[in-house]
TORPA-4810 file (N, C-alpha, C, O; in nm, 3 decimals):
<nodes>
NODE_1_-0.414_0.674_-1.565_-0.392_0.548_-1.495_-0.394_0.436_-1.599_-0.480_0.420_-1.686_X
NODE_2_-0.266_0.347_-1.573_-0.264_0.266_-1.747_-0.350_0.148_-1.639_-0.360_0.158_-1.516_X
NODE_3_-0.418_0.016_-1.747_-0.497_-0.065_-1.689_-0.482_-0.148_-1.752_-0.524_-0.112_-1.862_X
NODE_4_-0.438_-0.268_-1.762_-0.366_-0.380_-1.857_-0.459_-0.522_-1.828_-0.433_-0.590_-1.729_X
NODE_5_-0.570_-0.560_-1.926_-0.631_-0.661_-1.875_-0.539_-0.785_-1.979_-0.475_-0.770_-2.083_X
NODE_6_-0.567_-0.897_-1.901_-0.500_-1.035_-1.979_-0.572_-1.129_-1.977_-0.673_-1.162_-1.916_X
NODE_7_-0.481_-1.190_-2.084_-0.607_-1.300_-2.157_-0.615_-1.385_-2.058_-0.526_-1.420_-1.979_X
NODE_8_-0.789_-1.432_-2.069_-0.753_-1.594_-1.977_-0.888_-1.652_-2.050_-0.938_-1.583_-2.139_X
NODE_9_-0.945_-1.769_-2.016_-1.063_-1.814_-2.104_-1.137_-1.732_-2.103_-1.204_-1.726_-2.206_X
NODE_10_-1.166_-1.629_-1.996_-1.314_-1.522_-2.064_-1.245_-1.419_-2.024_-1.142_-1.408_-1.956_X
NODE_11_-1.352_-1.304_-2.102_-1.307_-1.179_-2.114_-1.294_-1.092_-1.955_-1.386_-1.081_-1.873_X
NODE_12_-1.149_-1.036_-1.942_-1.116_-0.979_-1.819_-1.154_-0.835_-1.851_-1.134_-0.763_-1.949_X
NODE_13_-1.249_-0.810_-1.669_-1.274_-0.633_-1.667_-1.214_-0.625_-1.555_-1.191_-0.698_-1.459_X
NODE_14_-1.185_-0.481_-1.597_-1.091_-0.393_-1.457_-1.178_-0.380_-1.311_-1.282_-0.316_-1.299_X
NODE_15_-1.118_-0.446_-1.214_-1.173_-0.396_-1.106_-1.249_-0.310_-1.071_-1.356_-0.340_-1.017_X
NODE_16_-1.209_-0.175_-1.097_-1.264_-0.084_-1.059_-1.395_0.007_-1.183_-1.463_0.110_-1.193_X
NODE_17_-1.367_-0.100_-1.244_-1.514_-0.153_-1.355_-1.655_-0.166_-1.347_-1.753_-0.127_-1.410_X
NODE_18_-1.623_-0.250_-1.227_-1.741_-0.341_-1.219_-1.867_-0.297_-1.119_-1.877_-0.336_-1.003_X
NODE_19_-1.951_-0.218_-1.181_-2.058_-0.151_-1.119_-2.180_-0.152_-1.149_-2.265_-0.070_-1.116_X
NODE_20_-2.196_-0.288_-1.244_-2.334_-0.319_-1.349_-2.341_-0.462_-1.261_-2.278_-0.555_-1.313_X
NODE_21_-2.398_-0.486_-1.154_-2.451_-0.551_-1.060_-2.345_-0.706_-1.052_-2.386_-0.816_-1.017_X
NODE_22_-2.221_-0.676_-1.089_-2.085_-0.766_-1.062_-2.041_-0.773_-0.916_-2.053_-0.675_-0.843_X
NODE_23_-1.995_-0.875_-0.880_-1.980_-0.917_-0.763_-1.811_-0.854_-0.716_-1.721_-0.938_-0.724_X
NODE_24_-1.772_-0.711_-0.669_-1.679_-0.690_-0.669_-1.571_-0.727_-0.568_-1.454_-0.689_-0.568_X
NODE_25_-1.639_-0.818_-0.474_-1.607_-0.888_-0.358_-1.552_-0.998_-0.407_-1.475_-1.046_-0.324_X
NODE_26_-1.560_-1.097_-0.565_-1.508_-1.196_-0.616_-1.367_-1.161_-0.658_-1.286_-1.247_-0.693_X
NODE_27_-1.336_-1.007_-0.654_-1.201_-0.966_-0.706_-1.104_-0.941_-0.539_-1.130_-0.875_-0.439_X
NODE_28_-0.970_-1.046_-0.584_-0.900_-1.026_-0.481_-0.743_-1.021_-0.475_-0.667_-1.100_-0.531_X
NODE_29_-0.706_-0.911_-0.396_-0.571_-0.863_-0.417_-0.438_-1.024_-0.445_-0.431_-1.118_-0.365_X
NODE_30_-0.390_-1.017_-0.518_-0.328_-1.165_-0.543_-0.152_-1.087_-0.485_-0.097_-1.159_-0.401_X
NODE_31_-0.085_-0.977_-0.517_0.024_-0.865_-0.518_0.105_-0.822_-0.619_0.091_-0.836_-0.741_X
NODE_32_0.192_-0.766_-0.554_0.218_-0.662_-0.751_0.246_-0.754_-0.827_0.241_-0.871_-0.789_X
NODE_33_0.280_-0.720_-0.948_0.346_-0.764_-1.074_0.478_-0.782_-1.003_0.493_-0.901_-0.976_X
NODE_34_0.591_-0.698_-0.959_0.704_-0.725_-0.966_0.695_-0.848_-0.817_0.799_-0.912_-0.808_X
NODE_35_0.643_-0.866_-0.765_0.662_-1.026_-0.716_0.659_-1.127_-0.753_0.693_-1.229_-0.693_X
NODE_36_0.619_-1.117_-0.859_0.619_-1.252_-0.953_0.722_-1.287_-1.040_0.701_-1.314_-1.158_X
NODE_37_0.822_-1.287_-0.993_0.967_-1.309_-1.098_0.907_-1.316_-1.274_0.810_-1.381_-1.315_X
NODE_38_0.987_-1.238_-1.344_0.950_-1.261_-1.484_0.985_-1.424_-1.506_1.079_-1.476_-1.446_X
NODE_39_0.888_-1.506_-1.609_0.887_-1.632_-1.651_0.855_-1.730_-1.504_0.866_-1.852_-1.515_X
NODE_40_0.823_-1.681_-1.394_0.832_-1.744_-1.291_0.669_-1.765_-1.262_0.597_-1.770_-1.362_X
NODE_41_0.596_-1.781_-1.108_0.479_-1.812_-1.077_0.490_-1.793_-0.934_0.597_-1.804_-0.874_X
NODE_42_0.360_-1.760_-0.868_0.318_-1.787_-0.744_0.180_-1.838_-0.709_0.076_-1.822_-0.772_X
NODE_43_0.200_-1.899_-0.599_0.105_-2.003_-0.569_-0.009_-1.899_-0.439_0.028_-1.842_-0.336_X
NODE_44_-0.148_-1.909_-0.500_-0.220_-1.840_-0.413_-0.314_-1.992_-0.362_-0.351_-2.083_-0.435_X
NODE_45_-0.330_-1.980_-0.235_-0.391_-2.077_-0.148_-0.570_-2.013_-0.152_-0.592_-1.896_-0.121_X
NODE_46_-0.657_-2.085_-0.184_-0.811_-1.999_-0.203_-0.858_-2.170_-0.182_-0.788_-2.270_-0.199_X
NODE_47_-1.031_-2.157_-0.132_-1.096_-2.257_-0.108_-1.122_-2.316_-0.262_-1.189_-2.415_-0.292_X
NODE_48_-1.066_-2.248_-0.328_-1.106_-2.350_-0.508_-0.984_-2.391_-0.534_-0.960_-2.393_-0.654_X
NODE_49_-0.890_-2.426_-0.459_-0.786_-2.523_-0.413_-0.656_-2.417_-0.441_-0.673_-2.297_-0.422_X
NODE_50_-0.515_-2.473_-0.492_-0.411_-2.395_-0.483_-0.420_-2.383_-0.640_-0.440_-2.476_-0.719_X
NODE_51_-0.392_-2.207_-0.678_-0.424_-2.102_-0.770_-0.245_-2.049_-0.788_-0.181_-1.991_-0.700_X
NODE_52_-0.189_-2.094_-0.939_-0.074_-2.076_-0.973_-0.085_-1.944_-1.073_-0.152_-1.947_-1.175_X
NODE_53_-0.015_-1.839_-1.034_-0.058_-1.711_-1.093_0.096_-1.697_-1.175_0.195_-1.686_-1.103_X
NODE_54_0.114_-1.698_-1.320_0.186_-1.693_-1.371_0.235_-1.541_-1.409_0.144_-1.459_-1.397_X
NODE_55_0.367_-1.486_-1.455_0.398_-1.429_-1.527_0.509_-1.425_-1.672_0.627_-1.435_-1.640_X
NODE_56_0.490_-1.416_-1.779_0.562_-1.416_-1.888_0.694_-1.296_-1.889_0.717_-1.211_-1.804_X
NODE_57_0.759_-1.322_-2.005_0.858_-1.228_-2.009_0.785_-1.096_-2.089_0.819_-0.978_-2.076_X
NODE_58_0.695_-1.140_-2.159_0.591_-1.014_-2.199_0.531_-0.924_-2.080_0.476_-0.817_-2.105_X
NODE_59_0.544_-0.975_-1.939_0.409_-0.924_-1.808_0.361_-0.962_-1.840_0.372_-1.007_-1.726_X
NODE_60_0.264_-1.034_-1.912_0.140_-1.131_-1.927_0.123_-1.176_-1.799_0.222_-1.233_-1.755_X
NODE_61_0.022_-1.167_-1.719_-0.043_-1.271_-1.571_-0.108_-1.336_-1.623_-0.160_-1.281_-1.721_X
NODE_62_-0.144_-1.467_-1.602_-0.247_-1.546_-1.629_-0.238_-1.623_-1.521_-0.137_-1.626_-1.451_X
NODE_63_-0.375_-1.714_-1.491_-0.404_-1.741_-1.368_-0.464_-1.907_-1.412_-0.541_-1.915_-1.507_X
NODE_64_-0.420_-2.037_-1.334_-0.412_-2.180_-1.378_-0.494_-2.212_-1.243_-0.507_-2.123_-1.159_X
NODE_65_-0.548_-2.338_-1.222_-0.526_-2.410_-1.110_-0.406_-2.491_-1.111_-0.380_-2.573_-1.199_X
NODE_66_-0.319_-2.462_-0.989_-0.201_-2.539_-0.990_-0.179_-2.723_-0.962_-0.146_-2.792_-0.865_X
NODE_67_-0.219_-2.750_-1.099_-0.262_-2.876_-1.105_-0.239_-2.944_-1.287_-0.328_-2.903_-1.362_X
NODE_68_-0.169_-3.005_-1.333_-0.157_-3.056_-1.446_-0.264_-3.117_-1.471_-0.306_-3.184_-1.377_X
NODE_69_-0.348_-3.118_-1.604_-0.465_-3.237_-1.654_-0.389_-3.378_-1.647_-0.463_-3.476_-1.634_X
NODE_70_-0.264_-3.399_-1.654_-0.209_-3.539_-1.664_-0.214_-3.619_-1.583_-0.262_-3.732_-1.591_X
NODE_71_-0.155_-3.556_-1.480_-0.120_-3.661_-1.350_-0.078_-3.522_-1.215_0.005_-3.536_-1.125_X
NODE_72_-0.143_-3.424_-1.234_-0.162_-3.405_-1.133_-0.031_-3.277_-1.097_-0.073_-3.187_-1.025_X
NODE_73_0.092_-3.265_-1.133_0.186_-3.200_-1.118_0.185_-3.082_-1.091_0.093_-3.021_-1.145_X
NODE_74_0.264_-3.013_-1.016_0.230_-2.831_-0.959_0.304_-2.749_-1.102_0.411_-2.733_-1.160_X
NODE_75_0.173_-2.716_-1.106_0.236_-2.654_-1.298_0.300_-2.536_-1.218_0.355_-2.455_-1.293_X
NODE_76_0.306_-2.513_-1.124_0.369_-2.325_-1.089_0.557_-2.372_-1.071_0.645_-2.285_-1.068_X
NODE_77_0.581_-2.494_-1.062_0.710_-2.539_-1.058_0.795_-2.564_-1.199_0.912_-2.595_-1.225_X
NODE_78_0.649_-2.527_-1.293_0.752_-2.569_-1.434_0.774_-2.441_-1.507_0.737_-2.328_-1.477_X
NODE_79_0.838_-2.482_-1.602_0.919_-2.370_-1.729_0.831_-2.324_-1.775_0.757_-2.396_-1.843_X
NODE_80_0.790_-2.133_-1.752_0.722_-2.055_-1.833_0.789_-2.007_-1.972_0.888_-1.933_-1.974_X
NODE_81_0.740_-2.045_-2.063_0.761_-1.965_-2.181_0.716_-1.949_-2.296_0.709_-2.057_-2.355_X
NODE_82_0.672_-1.832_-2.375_0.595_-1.779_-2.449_0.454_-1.774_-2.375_0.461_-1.725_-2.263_X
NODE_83_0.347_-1.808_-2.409_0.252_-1.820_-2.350_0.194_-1.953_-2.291_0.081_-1.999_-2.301_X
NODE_84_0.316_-2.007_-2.219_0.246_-2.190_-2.191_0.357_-2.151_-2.078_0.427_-2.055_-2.045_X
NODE_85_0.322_-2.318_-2.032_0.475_-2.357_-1.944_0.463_-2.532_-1.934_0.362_-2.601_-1.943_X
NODE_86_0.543_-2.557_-1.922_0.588_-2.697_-1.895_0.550_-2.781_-1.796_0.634_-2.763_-1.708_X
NODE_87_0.466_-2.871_-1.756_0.462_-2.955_-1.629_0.616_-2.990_-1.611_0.696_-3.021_-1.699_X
NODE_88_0.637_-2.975_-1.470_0.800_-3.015_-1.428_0.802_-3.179_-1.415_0.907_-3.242_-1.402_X
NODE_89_0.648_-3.252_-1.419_0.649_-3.398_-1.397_0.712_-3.506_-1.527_0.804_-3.586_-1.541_X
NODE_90_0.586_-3.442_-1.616_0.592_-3.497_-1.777_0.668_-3.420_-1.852_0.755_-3.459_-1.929_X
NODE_91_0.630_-3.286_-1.828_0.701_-3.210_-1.946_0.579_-3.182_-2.057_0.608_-3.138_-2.168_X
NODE_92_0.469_-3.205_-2.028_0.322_-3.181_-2.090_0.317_-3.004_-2.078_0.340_-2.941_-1.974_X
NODE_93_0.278_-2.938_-2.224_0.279_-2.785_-2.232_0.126_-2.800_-2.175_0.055_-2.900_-2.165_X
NODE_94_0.101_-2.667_-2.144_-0.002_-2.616_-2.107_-0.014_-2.485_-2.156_0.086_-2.418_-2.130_X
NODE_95_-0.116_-2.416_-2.229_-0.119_-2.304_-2.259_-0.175_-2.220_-2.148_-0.263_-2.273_-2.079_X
NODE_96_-0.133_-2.080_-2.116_-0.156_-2.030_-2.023_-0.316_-1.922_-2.031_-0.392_-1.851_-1.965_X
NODE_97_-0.292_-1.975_-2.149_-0.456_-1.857_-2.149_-0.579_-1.890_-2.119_-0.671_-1.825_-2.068_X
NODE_98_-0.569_-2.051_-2.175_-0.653_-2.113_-2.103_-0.687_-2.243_-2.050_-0.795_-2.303_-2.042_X
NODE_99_-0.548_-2.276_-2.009_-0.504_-2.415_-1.907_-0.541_-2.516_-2.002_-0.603_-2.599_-1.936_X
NODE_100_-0.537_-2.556_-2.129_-0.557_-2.693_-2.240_-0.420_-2.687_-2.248_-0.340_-2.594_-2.262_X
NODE_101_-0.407_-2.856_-2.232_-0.314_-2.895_-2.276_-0.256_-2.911_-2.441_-0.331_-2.960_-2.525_X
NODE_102_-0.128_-2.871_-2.475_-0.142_-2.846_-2.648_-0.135_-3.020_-2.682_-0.100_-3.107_-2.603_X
NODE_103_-0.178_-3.038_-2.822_-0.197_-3.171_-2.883_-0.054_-3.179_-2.932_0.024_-3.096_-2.980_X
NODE_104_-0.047_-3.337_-2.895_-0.156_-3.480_-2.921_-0.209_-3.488_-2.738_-0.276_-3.576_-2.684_X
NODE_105_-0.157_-3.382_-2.686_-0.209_-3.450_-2.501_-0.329_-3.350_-2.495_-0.344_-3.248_-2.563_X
NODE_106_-0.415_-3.401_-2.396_-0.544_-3.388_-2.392_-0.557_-3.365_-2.234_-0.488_-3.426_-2.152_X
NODE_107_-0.673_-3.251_-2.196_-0.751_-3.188_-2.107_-0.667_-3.029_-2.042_-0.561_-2.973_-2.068_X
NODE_108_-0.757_-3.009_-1.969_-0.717_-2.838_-1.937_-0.744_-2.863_-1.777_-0.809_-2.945_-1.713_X
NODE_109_-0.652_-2.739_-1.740_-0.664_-2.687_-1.585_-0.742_-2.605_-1.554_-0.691_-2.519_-1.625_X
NODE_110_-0.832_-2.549_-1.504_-0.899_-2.467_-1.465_-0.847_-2.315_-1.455_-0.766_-2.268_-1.374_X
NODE_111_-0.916_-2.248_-1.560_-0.841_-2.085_-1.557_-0.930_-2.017_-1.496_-1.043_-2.053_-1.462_X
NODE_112_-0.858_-1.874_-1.477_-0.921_-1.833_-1.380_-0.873_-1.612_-1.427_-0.769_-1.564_-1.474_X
NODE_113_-0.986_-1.551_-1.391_-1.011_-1.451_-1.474_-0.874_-1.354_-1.370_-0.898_-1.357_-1.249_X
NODE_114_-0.775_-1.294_-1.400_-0.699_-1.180_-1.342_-0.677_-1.056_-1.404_-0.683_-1.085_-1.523_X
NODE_115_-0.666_-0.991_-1.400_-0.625_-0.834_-1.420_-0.526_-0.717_-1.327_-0.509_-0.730_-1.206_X
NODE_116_-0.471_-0.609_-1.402_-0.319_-0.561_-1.340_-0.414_-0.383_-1.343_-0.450_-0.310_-1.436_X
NODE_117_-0.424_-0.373_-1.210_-0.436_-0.218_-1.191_-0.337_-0.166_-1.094_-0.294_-0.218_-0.991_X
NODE_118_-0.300_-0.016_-1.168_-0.188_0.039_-1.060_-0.117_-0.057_-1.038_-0.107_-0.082_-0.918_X
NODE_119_-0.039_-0.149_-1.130_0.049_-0.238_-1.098_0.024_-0.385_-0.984_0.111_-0.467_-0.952_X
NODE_120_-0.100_-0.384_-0.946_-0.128_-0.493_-0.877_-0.234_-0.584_-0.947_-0.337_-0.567_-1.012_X
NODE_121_-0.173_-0.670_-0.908_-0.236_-0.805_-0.989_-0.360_-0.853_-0.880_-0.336_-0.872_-0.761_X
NODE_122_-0.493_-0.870_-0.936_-0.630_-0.933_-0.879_-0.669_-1.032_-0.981_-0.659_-1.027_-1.103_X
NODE_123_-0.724_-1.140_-0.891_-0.791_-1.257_-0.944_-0.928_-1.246_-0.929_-0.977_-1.172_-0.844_X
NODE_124_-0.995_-1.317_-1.006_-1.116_-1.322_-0.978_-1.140_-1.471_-0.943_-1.073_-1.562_-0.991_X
NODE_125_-1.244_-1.487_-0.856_-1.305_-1.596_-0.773_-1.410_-1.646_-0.738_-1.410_-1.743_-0.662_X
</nodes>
């Protein structure tokens, strides 16, 4: 069974991992990989507001709050590529690994821990 964890600000464990007193109820089905258009995003609705779950042309998932540090913009509407994507407002990069904006622009989005088992993508929460 292949198990593909991805980067995000802290270190991602596999779901079916987590048995050293981890909260496995914080891990939640987000859906496969192939729903997520390559370079594209989907928007998961969760009480820690709306959760923009990216994918790269590598499969890379990484997981944002869908929210620009700038002014606010739905980063899941902008241009993924390499490991960032574009606010569609400003045009401000965002790195996807761990929602900072690249310099000279300043602050980060809130990342958020995901991982790909059996081809389905889970967030953590």
């Amino acid at each position: 069974m292949k198990k593909e964890a991805l980067a995000t600000r802290i270190d991602v464990v596999k779901k079916s991992d987590m048995s050293d007193g981890q909260d496995v109820s914080s891990w939640h089905h987000v859906c496969s990989l192939t729903d997520i258009p390559v370079l594209g995003a989907r928007v998961v609705k969760s009480s820690h507001g709306d959760i923009a779950v990216f994918r790269n042309a590598e499969d890379q998932v990484f997981a944002l709050r869908d929210k620009c540090p700038h002014k606010g913009g739905p980063l899941s509407q902008g241009i993924v590529f390499g490991r960032r994507v574009a606010c569609p407002l400003h045009g401000w990069n965002i790195e996807l690994e761990d929602g900072c904006a690249v310099e000279p622009d300043e602050g980060c989005a809130a990342s958020f821990p995901v991982c790909i088992e059996e081809g389905q993508i889970y967030l953590q929460l």
